[in-house]
N, C-alpha and C positions, 0 to 999 in steps of 0.2 A: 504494500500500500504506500510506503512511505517513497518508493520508485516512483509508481504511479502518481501521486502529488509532484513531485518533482520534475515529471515530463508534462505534466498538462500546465503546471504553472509556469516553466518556461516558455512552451509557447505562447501561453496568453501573454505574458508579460512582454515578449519579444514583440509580438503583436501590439499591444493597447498601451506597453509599458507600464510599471510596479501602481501607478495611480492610477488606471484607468480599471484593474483589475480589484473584484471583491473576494474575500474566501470564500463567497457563496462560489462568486466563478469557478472561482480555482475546483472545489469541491465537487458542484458538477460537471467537470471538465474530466474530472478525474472519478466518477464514480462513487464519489464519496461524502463524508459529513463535514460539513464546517468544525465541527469539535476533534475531528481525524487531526485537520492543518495544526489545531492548536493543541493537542496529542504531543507530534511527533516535533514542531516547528516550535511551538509555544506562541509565534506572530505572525505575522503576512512578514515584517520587514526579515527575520528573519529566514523563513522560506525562500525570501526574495535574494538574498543573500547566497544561503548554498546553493539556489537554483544556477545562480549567474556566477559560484566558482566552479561549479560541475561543469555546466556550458562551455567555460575560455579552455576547461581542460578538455574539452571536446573538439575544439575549434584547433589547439593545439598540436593531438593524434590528426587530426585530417591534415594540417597542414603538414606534418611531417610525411605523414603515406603521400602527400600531394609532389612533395621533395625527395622522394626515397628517389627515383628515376633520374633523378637531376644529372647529367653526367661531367658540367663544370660548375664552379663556386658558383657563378654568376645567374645561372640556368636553378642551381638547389634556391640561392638567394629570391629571384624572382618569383617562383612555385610557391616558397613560404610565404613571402610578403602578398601577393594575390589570394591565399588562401585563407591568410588574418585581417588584412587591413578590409575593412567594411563588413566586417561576417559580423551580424546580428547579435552572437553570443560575445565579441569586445566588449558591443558597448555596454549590452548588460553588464558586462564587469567596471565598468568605467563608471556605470552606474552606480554599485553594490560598494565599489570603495569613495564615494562620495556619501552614501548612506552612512556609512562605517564609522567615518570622522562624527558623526551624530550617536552613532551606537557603538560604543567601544566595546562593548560587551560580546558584540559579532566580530571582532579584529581579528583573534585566533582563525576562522574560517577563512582571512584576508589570509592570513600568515602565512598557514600551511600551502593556499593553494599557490601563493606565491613561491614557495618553498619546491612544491610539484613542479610547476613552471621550468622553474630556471634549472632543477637538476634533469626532469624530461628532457628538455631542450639542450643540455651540455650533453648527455649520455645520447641523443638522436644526431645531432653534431659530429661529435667525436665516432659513433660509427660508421658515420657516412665518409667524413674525411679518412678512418682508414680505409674502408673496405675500397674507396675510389682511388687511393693512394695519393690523396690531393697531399702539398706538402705545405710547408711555413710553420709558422710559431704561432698559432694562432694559442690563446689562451680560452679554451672551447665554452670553460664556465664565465667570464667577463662578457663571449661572443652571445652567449644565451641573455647572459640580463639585460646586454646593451641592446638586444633583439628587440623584449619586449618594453624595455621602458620605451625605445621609440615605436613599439607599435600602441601601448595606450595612451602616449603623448598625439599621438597622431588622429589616435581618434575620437580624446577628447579635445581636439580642436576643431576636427571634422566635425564633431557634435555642436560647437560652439557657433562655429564660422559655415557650415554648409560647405566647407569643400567638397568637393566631389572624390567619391573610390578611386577614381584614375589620376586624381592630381594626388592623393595622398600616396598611391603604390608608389606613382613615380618618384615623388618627396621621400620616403622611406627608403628607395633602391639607392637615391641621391644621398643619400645620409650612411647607409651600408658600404657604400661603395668609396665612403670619405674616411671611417672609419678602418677599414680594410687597409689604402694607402697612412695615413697618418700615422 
């Protein structure tokens, strides 16, 4: 059950976004009782929370299967950044840690899935550079965080400003590709 809240409130939320949705919604989206969400959740904000650290760590695993093929840095680089920058479950998360700064109490689910993040991302990194036999010094655990702080700097501006997906991949590959030389 507690799956099942989890997949129907991300999509409503992705959908309507964290205020447009009620735990009635969520509830019968999911087949279930509004006293279920506050069961396993205890609130909407937090549901709202793990829904959208599950999510980026979903958007995550796609982008990497999306970059397994990649056969140069530049080709892996491109495949991840189109696979994260504009995916739905960002900006939930970009959402979730602006909630956060309001509920410190949900910070730990911030933490870890930050934590998840950047060691997934070092360990999907570092086996692609060997198994490719790409070479350099790259330090694979700085290359993951420095990955995603610019990809949720990206798209809470994209959020802010209306950029468009295609002007931020491009801004992102620009920024990847500054970082690499430097």
């Amino acid at each position: 059950m507690r799956s099942r809240l989890l997949d129907a409130a991300v999509e409503l939320f992705k959908d309507k976004g964290p205020a447009g949705v009620s735990v009635a919604d969520i509830a019968a989206a999911a087949g279930a009782y509004p006293s279920q969400i506050t069961y396993y959740f205890r609130t909407k904000e937090a549901l709202f929370v793990e829904a959208a650290c599950r999510e980026v760590l979903y958007v995550a695993r796609r982008a990497e299967e999306a970059a397994a093929g990649a056969a140069t840095g530049r080709d892996y680089n491109r495949r991840l950044v189109e696979a994260v920058v504009g995916a739905p479950g960002l900006a939930l998360f970009v959402e979730a840690l602006s909630l956060v700064r309001r509920r410190q109490d949900l910070a730990p689910l911030i933490e870890r899935t930050f934590e998840r993040l950047h060691a997934q991302g070092e360990r999907a990194y570092a086996e692609t550079r060997a198994r490719r036999g790409w070479s350099g010094h790259a330090d694979t655990a700085a290359t993951a965080r420095r990955f995603w702080t610019l990809a949720l700097g990206l798209a809470l501006r994209e959020g802010a400003t209306g950029a468009t997906t295609a002007e931020e991949v491009e801004e992102m590959l620009r920024l990847l590709q500054h970082g690499e030389t430097a």
